[in-house]
N, C-alpha and C positions, 0 to 999 in steps of 0.2 A: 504494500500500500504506500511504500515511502515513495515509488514512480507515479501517481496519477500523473498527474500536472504533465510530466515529461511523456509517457504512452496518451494522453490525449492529445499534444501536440505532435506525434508521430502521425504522417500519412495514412491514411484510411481510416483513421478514430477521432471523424467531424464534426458528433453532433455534441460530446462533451458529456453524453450518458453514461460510458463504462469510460475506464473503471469508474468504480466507487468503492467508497467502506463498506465493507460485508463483515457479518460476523462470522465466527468459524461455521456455525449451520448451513448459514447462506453459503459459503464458499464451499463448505464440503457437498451441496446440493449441487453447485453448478459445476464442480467434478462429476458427478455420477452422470449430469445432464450430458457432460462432452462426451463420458465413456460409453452413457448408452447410444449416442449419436453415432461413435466409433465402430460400437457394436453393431448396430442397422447397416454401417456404411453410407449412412446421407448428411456426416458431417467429419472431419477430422481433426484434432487439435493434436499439437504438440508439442512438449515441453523443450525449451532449448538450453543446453548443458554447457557451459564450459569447455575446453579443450581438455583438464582433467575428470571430467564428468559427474562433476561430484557437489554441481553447484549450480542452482536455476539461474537464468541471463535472460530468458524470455519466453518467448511463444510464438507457433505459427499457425494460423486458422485457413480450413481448405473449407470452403461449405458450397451448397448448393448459390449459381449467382441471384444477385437483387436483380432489379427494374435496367443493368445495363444492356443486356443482350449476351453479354457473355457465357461460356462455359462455366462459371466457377469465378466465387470470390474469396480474394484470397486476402488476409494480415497478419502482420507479424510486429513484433514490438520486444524490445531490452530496456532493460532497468536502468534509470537515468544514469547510476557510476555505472554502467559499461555501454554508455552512450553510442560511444567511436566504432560497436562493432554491428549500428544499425545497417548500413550499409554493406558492410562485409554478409551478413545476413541474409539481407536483400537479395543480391548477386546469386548467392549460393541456392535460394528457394528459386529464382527468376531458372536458374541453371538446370534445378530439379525434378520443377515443373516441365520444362521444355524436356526432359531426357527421361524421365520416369512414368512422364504422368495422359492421360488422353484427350487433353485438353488442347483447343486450336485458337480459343480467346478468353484470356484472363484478365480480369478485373484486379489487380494487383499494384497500388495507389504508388508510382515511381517516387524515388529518392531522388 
């Protein structure tokens, strides 16, 4: 919670609704919500690790798209102290998507 401020001024997260303060209830519900999203297959989250992997840094969301026309909307966001690896981030989903993934237009808010 010490990143709102910084993940709402990330690209893709415009309207200033998430984040927010959750309590542990609320956050442990909207885990079970991503997992069972995961589960279905009609949503994906997840957690981005550190290079020793032993330490949350952010998030990347793959979900069905909104109102662009797109395949698939996609964001991703890091904790305001590891600011510098929004971009490195970026690159690497942008790179992902184009080689892993079956999608031919992403919605994907550029850096």
């Amino acid at each position: 919670m010490s990143s709102i401020d910084h993940i709402r001024s990330t690209p893709g997260f415009p309207d200033g609704r998430w984040p927010r303060e959750m309590t542990l209830e609320e956050n442990l519900a909207d885990l079970r919500r991503h997992a069972a999203d995961f589960a279905r297959r009609s949503g994906f989250t997840y957690t981005v690790l550190d290079a020793a992997g032993d330490e949350v840094v952010g998030c990347v969301y793959i979900y069905p798209p909104g109102p662009t026309g797109s395949d698939v909307d996609v964001r991703s966001w890091v904790r305001s102290d590891r600011a510098e690896l929004d971009r490195e981030l970026y690159d690497a989903v942008v790179d992902w998507l184009r080689t892993a993934w079956p999608f031919s237009a992403v919605d994907y808010a550029p850096r």
